[in-house]
Structures are given as structure tokens and as C-alpha cells.
C-alpha positions, 0 to 999 in steps of 0.5 A, spaced: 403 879 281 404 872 286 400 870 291 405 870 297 402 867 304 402 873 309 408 869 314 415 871 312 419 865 307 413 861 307 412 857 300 406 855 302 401 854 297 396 860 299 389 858 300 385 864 304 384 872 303 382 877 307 380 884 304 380 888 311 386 893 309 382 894 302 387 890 299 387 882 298 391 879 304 393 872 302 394 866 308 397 859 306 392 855 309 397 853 316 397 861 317 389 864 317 392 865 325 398 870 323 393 875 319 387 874 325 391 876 330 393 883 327 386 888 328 381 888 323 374 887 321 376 880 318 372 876 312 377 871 311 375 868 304 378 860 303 380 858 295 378 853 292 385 847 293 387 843 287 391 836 289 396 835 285 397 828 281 401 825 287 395 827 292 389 827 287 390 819 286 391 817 294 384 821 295 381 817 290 383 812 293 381 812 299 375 814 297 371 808 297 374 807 304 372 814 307 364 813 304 364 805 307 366 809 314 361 814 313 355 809 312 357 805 318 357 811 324 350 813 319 348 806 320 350 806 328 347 813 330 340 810 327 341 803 331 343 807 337 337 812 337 332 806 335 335 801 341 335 809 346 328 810 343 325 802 344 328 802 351 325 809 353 317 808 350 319 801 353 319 803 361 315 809 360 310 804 358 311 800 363 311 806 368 304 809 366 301 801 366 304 800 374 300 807 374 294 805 371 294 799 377 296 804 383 290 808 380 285 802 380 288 800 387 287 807 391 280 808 387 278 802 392 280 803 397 276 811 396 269 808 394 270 802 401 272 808 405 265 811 403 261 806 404 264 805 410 267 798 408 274 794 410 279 795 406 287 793 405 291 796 410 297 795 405 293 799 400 290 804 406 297 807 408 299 806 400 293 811 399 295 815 405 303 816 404 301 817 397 296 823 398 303 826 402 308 825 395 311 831 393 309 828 385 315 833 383 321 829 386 318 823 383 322 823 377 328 826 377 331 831 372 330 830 365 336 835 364 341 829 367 338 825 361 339 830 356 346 832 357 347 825 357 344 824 350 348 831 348 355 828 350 353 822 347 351 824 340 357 829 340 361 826 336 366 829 331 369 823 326 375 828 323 378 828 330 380 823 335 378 825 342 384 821 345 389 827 345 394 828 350 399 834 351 407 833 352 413 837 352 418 834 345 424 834 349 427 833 341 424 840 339 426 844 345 421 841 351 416 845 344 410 844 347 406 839 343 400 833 342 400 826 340 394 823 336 393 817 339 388 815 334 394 815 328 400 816 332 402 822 330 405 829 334 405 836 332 407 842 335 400 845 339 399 852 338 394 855 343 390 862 344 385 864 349 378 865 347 380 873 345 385 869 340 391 872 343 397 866 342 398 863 348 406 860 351 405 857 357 413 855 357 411 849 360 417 844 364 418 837 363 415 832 367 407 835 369 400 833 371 395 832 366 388 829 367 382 829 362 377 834 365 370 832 359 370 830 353 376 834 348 378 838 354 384 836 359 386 840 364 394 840 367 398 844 372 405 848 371 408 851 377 403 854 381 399 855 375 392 850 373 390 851 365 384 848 362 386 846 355 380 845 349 383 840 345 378 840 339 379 848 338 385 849 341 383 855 346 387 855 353 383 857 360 387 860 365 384 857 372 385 860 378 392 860 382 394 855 386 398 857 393 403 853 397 404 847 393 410 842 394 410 836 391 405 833 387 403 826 387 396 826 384 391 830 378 384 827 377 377 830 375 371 827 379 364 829 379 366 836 376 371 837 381 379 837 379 383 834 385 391 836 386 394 831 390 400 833 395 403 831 402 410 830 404 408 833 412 402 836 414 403 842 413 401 840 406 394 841 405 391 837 398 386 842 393 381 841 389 376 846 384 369 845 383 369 847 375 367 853 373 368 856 380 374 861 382 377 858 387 382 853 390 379 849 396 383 845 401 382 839 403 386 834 408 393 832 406 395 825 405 397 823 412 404 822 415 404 815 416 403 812 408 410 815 407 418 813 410 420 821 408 423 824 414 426 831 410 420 835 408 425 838 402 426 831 400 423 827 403 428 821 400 433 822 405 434 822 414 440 828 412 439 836 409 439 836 402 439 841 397 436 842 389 440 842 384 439 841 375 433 837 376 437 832 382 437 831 389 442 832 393 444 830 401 448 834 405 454 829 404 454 830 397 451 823 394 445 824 389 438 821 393 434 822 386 433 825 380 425 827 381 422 832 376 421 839 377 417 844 376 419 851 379 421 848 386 416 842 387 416 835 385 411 831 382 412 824 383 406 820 383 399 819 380 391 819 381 387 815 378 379 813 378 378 805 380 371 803 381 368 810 381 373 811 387 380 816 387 386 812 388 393 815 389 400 812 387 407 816 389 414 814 390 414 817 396 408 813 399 408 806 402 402 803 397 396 805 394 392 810 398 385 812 396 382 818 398 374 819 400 372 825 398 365 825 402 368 823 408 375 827 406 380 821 409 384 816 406 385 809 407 391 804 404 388 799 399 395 796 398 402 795 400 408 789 401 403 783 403 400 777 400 393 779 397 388 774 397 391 770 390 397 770 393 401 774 390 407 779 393 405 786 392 412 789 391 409 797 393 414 800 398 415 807 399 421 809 394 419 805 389 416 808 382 408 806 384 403 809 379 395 809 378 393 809 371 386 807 370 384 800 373 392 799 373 397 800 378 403 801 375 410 800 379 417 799 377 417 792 379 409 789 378 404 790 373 397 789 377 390 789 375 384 791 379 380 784 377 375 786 384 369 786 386 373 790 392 377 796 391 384 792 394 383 786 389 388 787 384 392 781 381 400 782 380 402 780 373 409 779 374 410 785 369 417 789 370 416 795 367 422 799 369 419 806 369 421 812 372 419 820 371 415 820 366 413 826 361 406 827 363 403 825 369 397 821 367 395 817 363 389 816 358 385 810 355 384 808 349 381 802 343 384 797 349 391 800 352 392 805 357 398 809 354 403 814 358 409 817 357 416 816 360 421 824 361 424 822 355 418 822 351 418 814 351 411 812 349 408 806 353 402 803 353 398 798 357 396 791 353 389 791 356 388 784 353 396 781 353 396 784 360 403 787 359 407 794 358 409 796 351 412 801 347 409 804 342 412 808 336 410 816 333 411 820 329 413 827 329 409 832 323 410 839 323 406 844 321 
């Protein structure tokens, strides 16, 4: 009898069985999932692959280059951990001798002070400030260093951690990720952490941020999902109430903040990692933005939605802004120099929040900067932060510091719009993002211009 894959009309060659019914259950190797999801004590056994002639030649081919990469991670990892280990017993050496002196120094001042002998007022109130330390918050927790160290050895070579979530408008708005390493896409099949399928029924035109390594997180209507990209598994965070427009999602210190505000009846939110509940934080204040309607903010008159356009109340169309179960999502955030920097179509220049103070403060609009160049950022213009750059339908601009607002316009005409995804990601020296009809877009770090990119789309 053949061996068939468990999946309807699939001809693909099978490659695991599973005996939990008592007889073998064969799987090609796209569908184990099909079979795990079904009831069962499962041990799932994977068949020995035989390439044919085609394939059997390109992966001889290929493997002297696949072995030279080898060597060269290997021949990294052991100068990286020699250059960690050198510079570690290097200032550990360095702390034991200051040590030995500090020793040396207070024992001095103890035999003076015995003999009832003049000492060194510095080296006295030393001895005395020191006899009042609390030794133990001397040196910080070695936990911080480990973790470091963990992320940075945490590496899987067989896949790119430059991944990013989009809706395929040529396969149906499929929800679907692009490897950004080899630019290819493929649809995304997601599953909770009890390996139940996942369909988050995602629009067109949404937030989305890297959370940590592997792990991006994006907002659909009022609901917030974790996505481990390595392994596929979706988690669901906790609700988000009240939301209107959105203009901003960036992850900071553990913490992801959700940008909204048109009036100041729209509070911002942000969520500790790991925690069950939204806080609210101050809304972007009234006076970064020229909207007058709190629906649509674009336009002074009444308006109303409708297929994804605005209308005014004497029928012209005001804008064609995406969507998403009654909100609106027209801007970015982005890090810039350790601090959240926020662009929106609505917001006359860039704002930057602080989140210890809980204010914000404009950093750039229409004005000649210190390189005499214009800053075209007014309200009801596309102005998005993506990384160290701003991006506007009318300028490319750079943050060249050494201050938060000292930003260089490459006279860069983008002609962008709505994008696919709201973010952006970096990777081998581009900022890539996406436009809503899943144009790929790239920032040219070096060449310091925009652009576009070709991929390819694969099945599975």
C-alpha cells in the first residue's frame, strides 16, 4: 500500500509517521501539524529524505560554502568569548589591585590611629565612609551580565532574526512573514502554546514592533499579540479599551508603548512585559496637531467613514487612511539615541515623549535647523519615525546628533503614503518598511536614500 500524507490531495513525499492510532499515520514533511493537532499520545518518527539527482547535485554544491560559514561563526564565537574573557580578568585585575591599595591605605590610617599618631584627612574620612558601606550594592548584579551574555550567544544560524509580519494583499490580505536575510515570503501559520491554530484575521495596514530577539509584537483592533517568530506560537495580550487612532508602537525597557491622540480624550498605553494589564499614560497634547474633528481630525466640517475613506459632510473625500475596526493608524514610533521619538500624519513635527516625566516635547517642524536645511514636517503630511530616520512624503532626514533635534534632510522625495505594516526594521545596513500594497522600501544607510526592494513569494 502507498504511503499517502495524512493532508487531503497532498502529493507530497511523506516523511514522518505516527503510530498513536496503532497503525502508522503518515505526514509529508509540511503537514506533522495537521495530525498533532488531533488527540493522541503522539511519537511522531521522521524518515530518512533521499534528494533527487536535481537537488542531490546543489547541495553537494553548496557544501564546501555552507562548511567555510561554519568555520567562520566557530572561529568568531572563540575570538568574541577570548576578547569577553581577556577584558573581564583584565578590569577584575584591575579591581582587586585598587583594592589591595584601598587595604594597604586603611591599614595606615588603623595602626596611626592606634599609636595615637597624625593621619591623611582624605585617607580618614575614606576609612570612615568606608566602614559605613554596604558592601553588597557595590557591584551590581551579575544577573544583568548573564543575560547579556545569554542574548548574545543566543544565535540560530539556520534562521534570519530579521523577520517581519504583513498581510499579502495578492493572497487575500493572507497573513504572511518576510525573511528579510533572503527575501523571500511565505504564508504564517500560527499556534498557541497548547498547539491549537491560531487566525488572528488581521487588516491591512497595522502596528508592529520588535519586542526582543525573535519576538515582535503587533496591535489588531483592540487586540495586542506577541508573536515568537523562531517557533511560530502567538500570545495573546491583554485588551486594549478605547482606542481611536493610533500613531505610534515602540518597545522600551521591557515596556510596549501604544501612541494615540487626536483630542484629550485620548489617553496613550503602555505594558510592562509579562504583566496583565494596560496602563495609561498622558495623550499627545492638542497643540502638535491642526485636527479640528475628533472622527477626522483632517477636516474643520462633519465627516463620516466609509471603505476605508474619509468623507466631509459636503461629500469631497478628505483621506484615505487605514482602518482597523473604526481607528486609524497614521504614524510611527520609533527609538532615536535611547529616547521614543513619534511621527503622524496629524502632528505638525516630531514629538518625543519622556516616559520618566510622562511629557513630550517637539523636536522638529517647518524651521531651518542648525544646517540650514528646511524641515518640510506640517500636520497633514506622511512623517514617519523609522530608527535613527524620519521619513516624510517630502524629505529624508537623518539624526547625525550629538542632540535629539540635529537631523540632516537629504532632499529625499519619497512619495510614500499608508504602509502595510506600521514600523520598521533594521537590518545589514537598511531600515526596510513596507507601503499598503506590500511595495518593500528600504533606507540606503550609506547611499542615504530610499529604495525598493524585490521578493519573492513561496508557498508552503
Amino acid at each position: 500500500m502507498a504511503k499517502r500524507c495524512i493532508k487531503p490531495d497532498c502529493s507530497g513525499i511523506v516523511a514522518f509517521a505516527c503510530e498513536c492510532k496503532g497503525k502508522p499515520i503518515f505526514m509529508c514533511k509540511k503537514h506533522p501539524s495537521v495530525h498533532l493537532m488531533s488527540k493522541g499520545n503522539h511519537q511522531i518518527i521522521g524518515f530518512r529524505y533521499k534528494p533527487d539527482n536535481q537537488e542531490a547535485d546543489k547541495i553537494s554544491k553548496q557544501f564546501l560554502s555552507v562548511l567555510t560559514k561554519i568555520r567562520k561563526i566557530q572561529t568568531q564565537t572563540l575570538d568574541n568569548t577570548k576578547k569577553i574573557i581577556e577584558q573581564t580578568l583584565q578590569l577584575s585585575d584591575k579591581l582587586m589591585k585598587y583594592l589591595e591599595v584601598i587595604e594597604n591605605r586603611f591599614l595606615k590610617v588603623y595602626n596611626s590611629v592606634k599609636m595615637r599618631k597624625s593621619n591623611d584627612i582624605q585617607d580618614v574620612d575614606d576609612y570612615i565612609n568606608f566602614a559605613y558601606l554596604d558592601e553588597s550594592l557595590i557591584l551590581k548584579s551579575v544577573d544583568a551580565v548573564v543575560e547579556c551574555l545569554t542574548s548574545f550567544y543566543d544565535i540560530d544560524p539556520c534562521m534570519s532574526i530579521a523577520q517581519v509580519i504583513f498581510c499579502n494583499t495578492s493572497k487575500n490580505s493572507q497573513l504572511s512573514v518576510l525573511n528579510l536575510e533572503n527575501l523571500i515570503s511565505y504564508p504564517l501559520s500560527l499556534k498557541d502554546e497548547k498547539g491549537s491554530t491560531q487566525n488572528l484575521n488581521i487588516n491591512n495596514g497595522f502596528p508592529q514592533c520588535q519586542v526582543k530577539k525573535h519576538t515582535n509584537c503587533i496591535i489588531n483592533a483592540s487586540n495586542a499579540y506577541l508573536i515568537d517568530m523562531k517557533r511560530n506560537i502567538v500570545e495573546s495580550l491583554p485588551g486594549i479599551t478605547n482606542l481611536n487612532t493610533i500613531c505610534g508602537l515602540v518597545c522600551k525597557d521591557d515596556y510596549i508603548y501604544v501612541f494615540q491622540g487626536i483630542n484629550n480624550n485620548q489617553l496613550s498605553y503602555k505594558l510592562k512585559l509579562g504583566s496583565a494589564k494596560w496602563e495609561s499614560f498622558s495623550y499627545i497634547p492638542s497643540k502638535s496637531s491642526e485636527m479640528l474633528n475628533p472622527k477626522f481630525p483632517f477636516c474643520n466640517t462633519n465627516s463620516y467613514y466609509n471603505e476605508n475613506v474619509f468623507f466631509c459632510e459636503n461629500k469631497n473625500i478628505c483621506f484615505g487612511m487605514p482602518a482597523q475596526n473604526n481607528y486609524i493608524i497614521n504614524g510611527t514610533a520609533s527609538i532615536i539615541r535611547n529616547n521614543i521619538v513619534i511621527g503622524s500624519y496629524y502632528m505638525s513635527g516630531i514629538y518625543h515623549y519622556n516616559e520618566i516625566s510622562n511629557s513630550y516635547t517637539q523636536i522638529l517642524t517647518e524651521i531651518s535647523n542648525s544646517y540650514t536645511q528646511i524641515l518640510n514636517l506640517t500636520a497633514n503630511t506622511y512623517n514617519y519615525a523609522m530608527e535613527n530616520w524620519i521619513v516624510s512624503r517630502y524629505g529624508l532626514y537623518e539624526n547625525i546628533g550629538p542632540a535629539l533635534s540635529d537631523f540632516k534632510n537629504y532632499q529625499c522625495a519619497s512619495g510614500i503614503s499608508n504602509l502595510s505594516f506600521y514600523g520598521s526594521f533594521p537590518h545589514k545596513g537598511c531600515i526596510y518598511f513596507m507601503l499598503n500594497d506590500n511595495s518593500l522600501m528600504r533606507i540606503n544607510c550609506d547611499q542615504k536614500k530610499i529604495e525598493a526592494v524585490q521578493f519573492n513569494f513561496k508557498a508552503n
